[in-house]
N, C-alpha and C positions, 0 to 999 in steps of 0.2 A: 431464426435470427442468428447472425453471423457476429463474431468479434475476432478480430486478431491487431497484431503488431508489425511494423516493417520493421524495427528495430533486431527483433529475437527472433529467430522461431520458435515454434511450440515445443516447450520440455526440455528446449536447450537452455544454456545458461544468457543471462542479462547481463549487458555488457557493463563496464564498472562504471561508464559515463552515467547511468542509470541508478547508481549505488550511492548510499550516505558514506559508508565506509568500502573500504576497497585494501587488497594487498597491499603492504609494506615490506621489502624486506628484512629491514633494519628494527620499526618497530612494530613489527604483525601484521597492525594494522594504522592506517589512514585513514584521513578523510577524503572523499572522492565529489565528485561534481555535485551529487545529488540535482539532476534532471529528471523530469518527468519522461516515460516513453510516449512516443505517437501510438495511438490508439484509431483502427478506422472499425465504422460497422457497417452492417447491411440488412434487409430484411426484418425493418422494424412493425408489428403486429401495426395494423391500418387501425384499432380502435386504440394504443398507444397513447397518452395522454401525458406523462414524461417520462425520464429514462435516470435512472441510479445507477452509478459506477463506487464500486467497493475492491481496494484490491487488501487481501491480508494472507499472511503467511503463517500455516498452520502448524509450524514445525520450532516453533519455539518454547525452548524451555521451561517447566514448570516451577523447576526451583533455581535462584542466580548463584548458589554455594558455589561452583565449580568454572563457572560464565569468565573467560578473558586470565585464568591464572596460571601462569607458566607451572608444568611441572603437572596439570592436572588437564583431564579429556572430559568431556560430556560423554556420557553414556549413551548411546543408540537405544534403545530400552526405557530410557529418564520419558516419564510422562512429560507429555507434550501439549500447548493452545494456542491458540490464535493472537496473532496480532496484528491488527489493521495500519495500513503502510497511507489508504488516502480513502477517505469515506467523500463522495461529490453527489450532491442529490438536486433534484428540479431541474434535468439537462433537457433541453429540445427535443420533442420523438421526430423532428423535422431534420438533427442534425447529422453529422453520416463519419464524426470522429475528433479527435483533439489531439494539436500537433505536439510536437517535441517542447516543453517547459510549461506547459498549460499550466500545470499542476506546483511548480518548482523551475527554476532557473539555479540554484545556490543552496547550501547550508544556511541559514539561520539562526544564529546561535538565540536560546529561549523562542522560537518558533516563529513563525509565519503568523500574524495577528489578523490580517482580514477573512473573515468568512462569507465575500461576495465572489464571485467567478463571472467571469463573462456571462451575456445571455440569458440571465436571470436565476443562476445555479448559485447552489450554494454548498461551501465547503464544513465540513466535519471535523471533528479535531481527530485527529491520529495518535498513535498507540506511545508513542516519543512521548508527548505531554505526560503519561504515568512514566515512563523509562526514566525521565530524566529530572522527574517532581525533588529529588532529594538533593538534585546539582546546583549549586552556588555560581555555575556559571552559564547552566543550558535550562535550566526550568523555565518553562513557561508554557504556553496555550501553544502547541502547534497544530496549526491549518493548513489544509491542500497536502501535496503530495511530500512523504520525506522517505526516501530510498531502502533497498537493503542494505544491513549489516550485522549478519547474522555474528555469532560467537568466533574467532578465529581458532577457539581449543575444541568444535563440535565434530562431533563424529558422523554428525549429520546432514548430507546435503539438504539446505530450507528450497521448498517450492510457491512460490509468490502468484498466488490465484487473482488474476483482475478479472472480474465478474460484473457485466453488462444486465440491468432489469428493465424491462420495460414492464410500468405500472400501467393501471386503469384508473389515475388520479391523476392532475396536473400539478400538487404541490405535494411532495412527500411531508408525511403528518411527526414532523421533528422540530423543536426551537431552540433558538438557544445555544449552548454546549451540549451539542449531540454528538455521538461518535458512532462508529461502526454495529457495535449492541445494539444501540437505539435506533438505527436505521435498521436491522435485520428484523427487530418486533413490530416496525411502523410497517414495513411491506408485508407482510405476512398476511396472504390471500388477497394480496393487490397487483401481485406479478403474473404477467398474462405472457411472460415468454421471457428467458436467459441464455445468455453463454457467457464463454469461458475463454481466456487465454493464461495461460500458466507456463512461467519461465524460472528456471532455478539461479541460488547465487550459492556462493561459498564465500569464506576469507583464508579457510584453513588451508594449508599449502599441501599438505599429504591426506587430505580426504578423497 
């Protein structure tokens, strides 16, 4: 099974139109289009039943002490986890990719609320919904896709993994408020074949 992007190529960087946040001069950091990229595949397993798309970035911080504070850097070093950017599950194994905004068109301030998708798919909340639980102005249930914007003081380029499954089930076994976690324990010994496209971002202007 094949996955890639026409937007990136592989290992290169995602262009900001694809980013929650983006360069600033003046103030760091922005907020940028937050668009979905196009996504195509190929060589979907013939007994494929449906297909889960997870894309998450494993190169984020374990502790926020240091996260966005002038005068201080992330440590390259600083224990590091995951955080899921768009969890989409129940896609067509008939389908062959998803264009540009599938996922997002805009920022959403306190998130994207439906969890329907075209075609019978359905969206997962994303890692924003915990990021932003303590904001009075952006909290909420965010759905479908919400871009990078990694730390603009990190010393560390983030690598943004969109990872393609094809199951041996027609409905991934998740209800409700499911997120990225709960999709990675529901597949587990029901994926009959994966790939990978992985594109990097930054904000920090001297990494």
């Amino acid at each position: 099974m094949r996955l890639w992007s026409n937007d990136f190529d592989f290992g290169s960087p995602i262009p900001a139109e694809f980013g929650f946040g983006k360069v600033d001069a003046v103030q760091r950091m922005a907020l940028s289009s937050n668009r979905s990229p196009s996504l195509s595949w190929s060589d979907v397993p013939s007994g494929a039943k449906s297909l889960v798309l997870l894309c998450h970035d494993p190169d984020v911080p374990t502790r926020a002490d240091d996260v966005n504070k002038e005068g201080r850097r992330i440590p390259a070093d600083l224990a590091r986890m995951s955080f899921f950017h768009w969890v989409l599950v129940d896609l067509p194994p008939t389908s062959s990719g998803l264009d540009v905004g599938f996922g997002s068109e805009s920022i959403t301030p306190r998130g994207k609320s439906s969890r329907v998708a075209p075609n019978g798919a359905r969206h997962g909340l994303n890692d924003y919904t915990l990021w932003f639980a303590g904001d009075e102005q952006m909290s909420g249930e965010y759905y479908g896709y919400d871009g990078p914007c990694p730390p603009w003081n990190d010393t560390v380029i983030h690598h943004y993994h969109f990872t393609l499954f094809a199951l041996d089930v027609a409905r991934c076994a998740v209800d409700g408020r499911f997120n990225g976690h709960d999709v990675r324990n529901a597949i587990a010994g029901r994926v009959l074949a994966q790939a990978e496209w992985v594109g990097t971002y930054s904000i920090a202007v001297d990494v």
